[in-house]
Each structure stands twice: as structure tokens, then as C-alpha cells.
KOLMARDO-589044 format. One line per field, with one value per residue: residue number from 1; residue in three letters; x negated, z, y of N, C-alpha, C, O in turn. Coordinates in Angstrom, 2 decimals, always signed. Layout:
// residues N
i <- (NUM|...)
aa <- (ALA|...)
n.xx <- (X|...)
n.zz <- (Z|...)
n.yy <- (Y|...)
ca.xx <- (X|...)
ca.zz <- (Z|...)
ca.yy <- (Y|...)
c.xx <- (X|...)
c.zz <- (Z|...)
c.yy <- (Y|...)
o.xx <- (X|...)
o.zz <- (Z|...)
o.yy <- (Y|...)
// end
This chain:
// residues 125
i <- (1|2|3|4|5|6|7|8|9|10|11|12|13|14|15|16|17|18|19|20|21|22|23|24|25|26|27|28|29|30|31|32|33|34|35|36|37|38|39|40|41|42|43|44|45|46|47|48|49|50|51|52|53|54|55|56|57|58|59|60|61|62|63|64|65|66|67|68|69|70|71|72|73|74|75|76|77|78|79|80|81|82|83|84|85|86|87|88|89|90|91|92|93|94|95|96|97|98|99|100|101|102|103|104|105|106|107|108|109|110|111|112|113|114|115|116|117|118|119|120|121|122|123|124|125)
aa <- (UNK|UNK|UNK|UNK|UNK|UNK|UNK|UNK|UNK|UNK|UNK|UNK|UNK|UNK|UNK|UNK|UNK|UNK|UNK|UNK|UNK|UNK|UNK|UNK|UNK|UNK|UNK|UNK|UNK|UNK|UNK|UNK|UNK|UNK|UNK|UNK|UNK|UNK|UNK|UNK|UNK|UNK|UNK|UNK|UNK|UNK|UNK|UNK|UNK|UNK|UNK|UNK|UNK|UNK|UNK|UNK|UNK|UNK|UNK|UNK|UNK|UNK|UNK|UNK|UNK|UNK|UNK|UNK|UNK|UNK|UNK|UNK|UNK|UNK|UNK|UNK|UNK|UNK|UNK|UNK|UNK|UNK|UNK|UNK|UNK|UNK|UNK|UNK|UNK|UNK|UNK|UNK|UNK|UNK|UNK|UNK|UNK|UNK|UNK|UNK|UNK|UNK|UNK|UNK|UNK|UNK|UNK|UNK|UNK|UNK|UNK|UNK|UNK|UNK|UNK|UNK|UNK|UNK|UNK|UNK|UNK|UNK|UNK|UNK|UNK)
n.xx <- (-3.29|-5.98|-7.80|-10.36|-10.91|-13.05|-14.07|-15.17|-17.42|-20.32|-22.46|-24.76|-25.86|-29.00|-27.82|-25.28|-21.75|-19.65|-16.84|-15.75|-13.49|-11.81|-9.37|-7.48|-5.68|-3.54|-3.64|-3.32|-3.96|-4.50|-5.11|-7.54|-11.12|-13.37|-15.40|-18.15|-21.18|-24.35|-26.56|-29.62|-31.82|-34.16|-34.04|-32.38|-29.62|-27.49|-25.21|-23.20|-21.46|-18.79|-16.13|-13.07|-9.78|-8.04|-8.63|-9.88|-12.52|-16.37|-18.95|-21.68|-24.89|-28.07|-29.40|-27.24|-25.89|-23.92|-23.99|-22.15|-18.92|-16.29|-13.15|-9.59|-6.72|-3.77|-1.28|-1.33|-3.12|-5.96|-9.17|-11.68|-14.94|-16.67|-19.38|-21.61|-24.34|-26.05|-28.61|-31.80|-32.38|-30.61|-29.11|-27.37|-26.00|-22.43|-20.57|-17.54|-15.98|-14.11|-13.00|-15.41|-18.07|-17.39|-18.75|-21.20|-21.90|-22.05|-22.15|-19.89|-20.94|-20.76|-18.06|-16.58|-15.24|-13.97|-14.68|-15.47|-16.50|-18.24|-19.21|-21.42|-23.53|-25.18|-27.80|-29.62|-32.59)
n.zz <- (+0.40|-1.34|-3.86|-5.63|-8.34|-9.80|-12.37|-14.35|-15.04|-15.09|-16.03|-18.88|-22.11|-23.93|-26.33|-26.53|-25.44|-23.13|-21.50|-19.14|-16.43|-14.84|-12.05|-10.84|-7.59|-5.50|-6.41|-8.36|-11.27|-13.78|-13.70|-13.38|-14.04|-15.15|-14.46|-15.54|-13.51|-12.48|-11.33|-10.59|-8.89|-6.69|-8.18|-9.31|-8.83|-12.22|-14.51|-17.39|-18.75|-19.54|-19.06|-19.95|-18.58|-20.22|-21.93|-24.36|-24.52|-24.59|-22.77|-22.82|-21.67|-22.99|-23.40|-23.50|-26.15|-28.84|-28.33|-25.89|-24.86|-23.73|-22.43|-21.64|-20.21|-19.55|-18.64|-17.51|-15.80|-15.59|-16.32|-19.04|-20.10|-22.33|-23.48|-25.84|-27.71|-25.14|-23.47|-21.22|-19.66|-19.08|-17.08|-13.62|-10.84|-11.83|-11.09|-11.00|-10.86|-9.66|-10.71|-11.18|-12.86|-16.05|-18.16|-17.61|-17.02|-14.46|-10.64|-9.27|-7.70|-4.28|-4.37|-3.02|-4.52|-6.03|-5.39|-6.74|-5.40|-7.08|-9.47|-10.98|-13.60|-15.29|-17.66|-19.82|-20.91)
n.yy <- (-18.81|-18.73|-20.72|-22.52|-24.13|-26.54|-29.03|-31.77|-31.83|-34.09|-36.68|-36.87|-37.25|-35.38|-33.60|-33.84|-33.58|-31.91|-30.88|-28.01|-27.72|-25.55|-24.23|-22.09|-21.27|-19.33|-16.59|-14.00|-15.05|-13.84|-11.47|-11.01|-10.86|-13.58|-16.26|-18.28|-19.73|-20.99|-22.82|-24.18|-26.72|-24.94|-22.71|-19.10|-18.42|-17.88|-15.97|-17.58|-17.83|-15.60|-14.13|-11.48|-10.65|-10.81|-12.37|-11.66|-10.72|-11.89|-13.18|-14.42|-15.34|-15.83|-17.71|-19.88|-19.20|-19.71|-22.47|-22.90|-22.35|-19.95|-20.14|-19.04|-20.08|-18.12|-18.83|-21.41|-21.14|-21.50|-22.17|-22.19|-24.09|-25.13|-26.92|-27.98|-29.40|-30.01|-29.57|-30.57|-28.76|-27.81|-28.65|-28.41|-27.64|-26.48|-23.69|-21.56|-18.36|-15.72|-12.22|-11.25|-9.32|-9.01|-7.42|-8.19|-10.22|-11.01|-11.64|-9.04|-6.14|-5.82|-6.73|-9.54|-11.80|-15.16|-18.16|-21.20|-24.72|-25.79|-27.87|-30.70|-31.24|-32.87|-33.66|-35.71|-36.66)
ca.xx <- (-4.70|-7.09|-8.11|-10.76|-11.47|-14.10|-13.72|-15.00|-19.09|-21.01|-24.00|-24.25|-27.41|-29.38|-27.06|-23.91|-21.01|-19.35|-15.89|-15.22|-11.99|-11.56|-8.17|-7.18|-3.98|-3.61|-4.11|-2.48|-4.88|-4.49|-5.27|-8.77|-12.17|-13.37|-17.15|-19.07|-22.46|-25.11|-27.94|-30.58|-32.56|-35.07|-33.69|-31.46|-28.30|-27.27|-24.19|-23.54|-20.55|-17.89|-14.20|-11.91|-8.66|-6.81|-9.60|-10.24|-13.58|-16.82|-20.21|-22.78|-26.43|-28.80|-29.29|-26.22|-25.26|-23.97|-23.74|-21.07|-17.33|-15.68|-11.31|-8.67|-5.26|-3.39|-0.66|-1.71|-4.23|-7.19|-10.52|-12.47|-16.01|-16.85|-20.59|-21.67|-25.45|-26.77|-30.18|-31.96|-32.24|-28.46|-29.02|-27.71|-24.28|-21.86|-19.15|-16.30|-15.86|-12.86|-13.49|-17.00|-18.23|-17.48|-19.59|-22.99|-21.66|-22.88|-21.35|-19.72|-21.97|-19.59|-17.08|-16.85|-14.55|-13.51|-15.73|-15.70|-17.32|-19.21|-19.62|-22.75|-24.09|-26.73|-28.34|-30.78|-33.36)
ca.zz <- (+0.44|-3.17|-4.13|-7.05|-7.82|-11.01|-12.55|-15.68|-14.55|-15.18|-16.55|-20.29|-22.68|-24.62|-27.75|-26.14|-24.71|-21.81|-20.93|-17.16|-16.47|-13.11|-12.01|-9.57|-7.08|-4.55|-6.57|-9.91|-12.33|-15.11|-12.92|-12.90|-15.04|-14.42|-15.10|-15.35|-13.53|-12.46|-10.14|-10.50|-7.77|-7.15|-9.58|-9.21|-9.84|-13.06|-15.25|-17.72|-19.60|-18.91|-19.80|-19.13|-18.06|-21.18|-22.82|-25.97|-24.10|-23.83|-22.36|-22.83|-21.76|-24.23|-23.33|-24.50|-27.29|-29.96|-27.68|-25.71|-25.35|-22.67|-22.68|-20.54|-20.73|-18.11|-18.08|-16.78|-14.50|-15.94|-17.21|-19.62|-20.64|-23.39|-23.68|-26.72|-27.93|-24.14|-23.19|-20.35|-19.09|-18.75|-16.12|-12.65|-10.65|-12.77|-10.65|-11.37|-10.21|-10.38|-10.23|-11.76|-13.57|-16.99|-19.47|-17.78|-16.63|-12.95|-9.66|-9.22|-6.82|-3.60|-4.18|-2.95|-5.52|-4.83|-5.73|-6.42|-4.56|-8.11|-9.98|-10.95|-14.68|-15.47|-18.94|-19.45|-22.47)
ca.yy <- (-19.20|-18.86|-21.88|-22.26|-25.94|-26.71|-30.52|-32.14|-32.15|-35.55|-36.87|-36.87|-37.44|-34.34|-33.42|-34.56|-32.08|-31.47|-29.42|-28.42|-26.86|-24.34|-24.12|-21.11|-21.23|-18.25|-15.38|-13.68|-15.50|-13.25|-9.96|-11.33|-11.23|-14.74|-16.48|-19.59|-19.48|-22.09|-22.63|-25.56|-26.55|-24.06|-21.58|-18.32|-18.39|-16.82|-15.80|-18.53|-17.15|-14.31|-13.41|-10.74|-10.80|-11.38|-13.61|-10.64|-10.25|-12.81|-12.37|-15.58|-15.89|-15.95|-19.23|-20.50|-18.88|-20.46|-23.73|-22.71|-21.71|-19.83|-19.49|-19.23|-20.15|-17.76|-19.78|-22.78|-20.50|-22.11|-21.48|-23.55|-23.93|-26.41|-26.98|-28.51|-29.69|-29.50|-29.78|-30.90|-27.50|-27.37|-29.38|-27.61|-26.94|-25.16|-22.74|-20.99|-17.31|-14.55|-10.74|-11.23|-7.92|-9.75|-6.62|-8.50|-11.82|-11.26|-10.96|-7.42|-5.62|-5.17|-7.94|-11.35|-12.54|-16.31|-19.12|-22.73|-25.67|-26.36|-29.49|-30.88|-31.53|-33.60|-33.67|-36.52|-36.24)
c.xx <- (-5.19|-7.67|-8.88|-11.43|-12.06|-13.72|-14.36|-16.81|-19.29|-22.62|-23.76|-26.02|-27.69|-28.31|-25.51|-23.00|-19.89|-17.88|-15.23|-14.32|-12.04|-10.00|-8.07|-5.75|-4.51|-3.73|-3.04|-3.66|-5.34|-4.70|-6.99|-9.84|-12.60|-14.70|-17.93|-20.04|-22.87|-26.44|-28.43|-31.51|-34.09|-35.29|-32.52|-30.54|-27.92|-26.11|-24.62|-22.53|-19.33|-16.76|-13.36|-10.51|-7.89|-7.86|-9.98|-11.73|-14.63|-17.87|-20.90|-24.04|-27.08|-29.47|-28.42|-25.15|-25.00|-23.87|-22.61|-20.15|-16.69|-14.89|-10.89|-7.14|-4.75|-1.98|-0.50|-3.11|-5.40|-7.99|-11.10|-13.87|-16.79|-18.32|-20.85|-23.74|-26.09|-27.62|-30.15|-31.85|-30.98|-28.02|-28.43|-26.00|-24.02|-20.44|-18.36|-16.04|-14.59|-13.84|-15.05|-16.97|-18.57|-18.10|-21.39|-22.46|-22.43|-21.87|-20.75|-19.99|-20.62|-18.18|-17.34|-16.49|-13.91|-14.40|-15.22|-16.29|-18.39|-19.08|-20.58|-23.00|-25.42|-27.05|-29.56|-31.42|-33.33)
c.zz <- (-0.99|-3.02|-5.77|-6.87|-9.67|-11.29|-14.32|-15.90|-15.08|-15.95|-18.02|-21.01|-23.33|-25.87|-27.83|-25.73|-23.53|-21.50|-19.46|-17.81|-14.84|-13.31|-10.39|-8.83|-5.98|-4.85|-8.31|-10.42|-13.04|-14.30|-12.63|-14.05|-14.71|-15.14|-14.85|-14.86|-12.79|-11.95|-10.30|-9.26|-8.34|-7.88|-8.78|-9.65|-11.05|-13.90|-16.81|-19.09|-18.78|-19.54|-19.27|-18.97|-19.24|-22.31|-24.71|-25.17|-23.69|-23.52|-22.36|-22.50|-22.89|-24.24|-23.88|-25.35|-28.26|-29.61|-26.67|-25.34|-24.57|-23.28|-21.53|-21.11|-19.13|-17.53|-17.25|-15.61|-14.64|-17.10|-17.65|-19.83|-21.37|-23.92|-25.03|-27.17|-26.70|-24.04|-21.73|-19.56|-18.34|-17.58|-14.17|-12.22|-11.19|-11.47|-11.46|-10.61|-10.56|-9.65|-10.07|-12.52|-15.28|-17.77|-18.88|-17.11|-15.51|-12.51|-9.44|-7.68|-5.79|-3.55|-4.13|-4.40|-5.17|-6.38|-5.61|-5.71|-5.91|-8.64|-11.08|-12.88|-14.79|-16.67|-19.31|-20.71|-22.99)
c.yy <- (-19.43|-20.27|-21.85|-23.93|-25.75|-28.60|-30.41|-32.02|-33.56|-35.82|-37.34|-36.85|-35.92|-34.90|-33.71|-32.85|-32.72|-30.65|-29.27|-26.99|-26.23|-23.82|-23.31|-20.91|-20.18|-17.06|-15.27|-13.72|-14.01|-11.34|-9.90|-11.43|-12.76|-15.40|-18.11|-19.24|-20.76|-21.81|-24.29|-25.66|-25.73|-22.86|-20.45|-18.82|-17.61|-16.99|-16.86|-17.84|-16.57|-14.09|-12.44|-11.36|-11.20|-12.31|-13.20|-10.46|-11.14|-12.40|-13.77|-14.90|-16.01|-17.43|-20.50|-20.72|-19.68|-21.91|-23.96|-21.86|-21.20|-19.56|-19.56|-19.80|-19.63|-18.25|-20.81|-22.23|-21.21|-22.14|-22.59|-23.05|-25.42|-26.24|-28.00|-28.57|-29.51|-30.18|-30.21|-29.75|-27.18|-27.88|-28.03|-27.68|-25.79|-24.85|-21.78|-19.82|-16.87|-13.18|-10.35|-9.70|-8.65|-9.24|-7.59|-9.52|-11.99|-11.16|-9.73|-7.45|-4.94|-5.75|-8.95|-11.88|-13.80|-17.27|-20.47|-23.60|-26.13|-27.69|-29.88|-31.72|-31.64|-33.94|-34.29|-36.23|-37.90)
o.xx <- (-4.72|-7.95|-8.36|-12.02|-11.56|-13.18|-14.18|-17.29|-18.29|-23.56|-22.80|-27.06|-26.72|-28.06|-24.77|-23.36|-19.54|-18.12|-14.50|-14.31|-12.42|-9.51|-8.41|-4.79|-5.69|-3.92|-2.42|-4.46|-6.33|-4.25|-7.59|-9.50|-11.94|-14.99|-18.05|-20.42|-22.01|-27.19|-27.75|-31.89|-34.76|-36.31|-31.86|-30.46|-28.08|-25.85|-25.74|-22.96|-18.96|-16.71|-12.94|-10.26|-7.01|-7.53|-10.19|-12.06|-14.43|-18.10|-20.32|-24.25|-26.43|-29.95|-28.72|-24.21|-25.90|-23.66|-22.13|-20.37|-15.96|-15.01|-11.48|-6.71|-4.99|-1.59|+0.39|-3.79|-5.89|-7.74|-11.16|-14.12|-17.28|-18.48|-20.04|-24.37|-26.98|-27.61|-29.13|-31.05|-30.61|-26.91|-29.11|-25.05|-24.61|-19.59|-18.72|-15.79|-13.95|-14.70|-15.67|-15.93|-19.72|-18.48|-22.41|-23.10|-23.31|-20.83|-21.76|-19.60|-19.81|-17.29|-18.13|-17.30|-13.29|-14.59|-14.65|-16.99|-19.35|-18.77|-20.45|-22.49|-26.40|-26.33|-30.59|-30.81|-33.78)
o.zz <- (-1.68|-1.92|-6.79|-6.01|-10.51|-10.42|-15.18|-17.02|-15.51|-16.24|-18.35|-20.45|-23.32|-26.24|-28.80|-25.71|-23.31|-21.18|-18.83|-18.66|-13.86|-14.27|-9.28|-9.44|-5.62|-3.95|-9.00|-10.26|-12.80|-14.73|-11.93|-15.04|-13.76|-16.30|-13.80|-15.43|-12.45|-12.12|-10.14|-8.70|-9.37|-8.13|-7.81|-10.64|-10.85|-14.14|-17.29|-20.18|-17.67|-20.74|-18.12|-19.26|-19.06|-23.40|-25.71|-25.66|-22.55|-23.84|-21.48|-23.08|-23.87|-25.21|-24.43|-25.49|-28.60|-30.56|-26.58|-25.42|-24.21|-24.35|-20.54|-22.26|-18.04|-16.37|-16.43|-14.86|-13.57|-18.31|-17.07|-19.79|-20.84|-24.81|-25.09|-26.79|-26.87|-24.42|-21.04|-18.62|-17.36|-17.07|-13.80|-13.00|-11.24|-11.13|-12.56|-9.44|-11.49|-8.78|-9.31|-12.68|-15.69|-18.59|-19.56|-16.06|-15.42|-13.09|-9.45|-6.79|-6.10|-2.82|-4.88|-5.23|-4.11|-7.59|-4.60|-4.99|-5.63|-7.85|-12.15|-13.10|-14.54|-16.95|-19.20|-21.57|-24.09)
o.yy <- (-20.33|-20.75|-21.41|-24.58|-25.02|-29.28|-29.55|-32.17|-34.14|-35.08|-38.03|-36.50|-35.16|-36.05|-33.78|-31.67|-33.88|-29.48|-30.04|-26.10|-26.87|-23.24|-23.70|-20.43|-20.15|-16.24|-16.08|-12.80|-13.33|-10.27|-9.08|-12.07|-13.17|-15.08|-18.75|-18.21|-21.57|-20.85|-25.30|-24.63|-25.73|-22.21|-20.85|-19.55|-16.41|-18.17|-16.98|-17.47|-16.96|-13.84|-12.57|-12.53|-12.05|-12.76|-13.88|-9.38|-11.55|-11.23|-14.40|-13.83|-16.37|-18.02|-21.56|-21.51|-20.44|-22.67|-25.09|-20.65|-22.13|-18.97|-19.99|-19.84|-20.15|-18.14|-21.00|-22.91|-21.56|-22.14|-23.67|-21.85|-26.42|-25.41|-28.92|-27.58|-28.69|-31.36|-30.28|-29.86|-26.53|-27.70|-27.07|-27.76|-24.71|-25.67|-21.35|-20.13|-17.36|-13.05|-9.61|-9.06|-8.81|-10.07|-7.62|-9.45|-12.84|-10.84|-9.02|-8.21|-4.06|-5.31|-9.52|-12.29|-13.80|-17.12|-20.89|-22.89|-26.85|-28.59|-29.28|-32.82|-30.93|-34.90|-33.62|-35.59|-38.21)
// end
């Protein structure tokens, strides 16, 4: 059974940072592209940041470039994303995907993939 669990969410002030960790059991990690994305109420969901399989490959948003950090370590079967100077904007559940289409940091069109339950960042001004 896949298992994708997200951790390391909370509420944090503007200019502050943030690192959530996604940890995957049920699947050969490292056989996988794998993606941060995020949905605010009211809002699409959209690709947040992107990695391939061996973590030589990233894909950010133009949103938050230069603010933050996607890695992996496929050892330990877990994905990081280390936010740094976040805004209120930033505000929204962040998930954890595998078998994302990591060249445009979306869903790949025609695969589930396996998904997190999300965990929730809040960015006060």
C-alpha cells in the first residue's frame, strides 16, 4: 500500500521560512519524478516546485523563484521543500505528489500518481 504523508506546515509570520518534508512508503521512491503543489481556498491548484527522479532536475513557479528549494534524498524516500521569505500569498495547503510531469511542474495528463493528505501553511502579514 503507497503511502505519501507531507509534515512540517504551520503558521509563520511574512519574511519567515518554513520546511515540509513528504515521506513516501509503498513504492520505489527513486523511480519517481515527484512535486510540491498548493491550492488556496478558492484558487486552482497549481505546481509549486518539481524534481526528477535523481534530483539533477528542478522546475519552480514563477512565483517562487528564488524563495524556494526543492530536494530529495532517495534514501531516506523523502522530499523536501524549504520555503524561505514567504508571503501572505503563500498562504494555502501544500501537497506532495509522485509521477508528476516534472519539465512543467503539473500533473501528468493520464496518471493518477499518489498524493498526500496536504498540510496547511499559513503566512500572516
Amino acid at each position: 500500500q503507497v503511502q505519501v504523508v507531507e509534515s512540517g506546515g504551520g503558521l509563520v509570520q511574512a519574511g519567515g521560512s518554513l520546511r515540509l518534508s513528504c515521506t513516501a512508503s509503498g513504492l520505489t521512491f527513486d523511480d519517481y519524478s515527484m512535486g510540491w503543489f498548493r491550492q488556496a481556498p478558492g484558487k486552482e491548484r497549481e505546481g509549486v516546485a518539481c524534481i526528477n527522479w535523481s534530483g539533477t532536475s528542478t522546475v519552480y513557479a514563477d512565483s517562487v523563484k528564488g524563495r524556494f528549494t526543492v530536494s530529495r534524498d532517495n534514501a531516506k524516500r523523502t522530499l523536501y521543500l524549504q520555503m524561505n521569505s514567504l508571503k501572505p500569498e503563500d498562504t494555502a495547503m501544500y501537497y506532495c505528489a509522485s509521477d508528476i510531469d516534472a519539465a512543467e511542474c503539473k500533473k501528468a495528463p493520464g496518471i493518477a500518481g499518489y498524493w498526500g493528505q496536504g498540510t496547511q501553511v499559513t503566512v500572516s502579514s
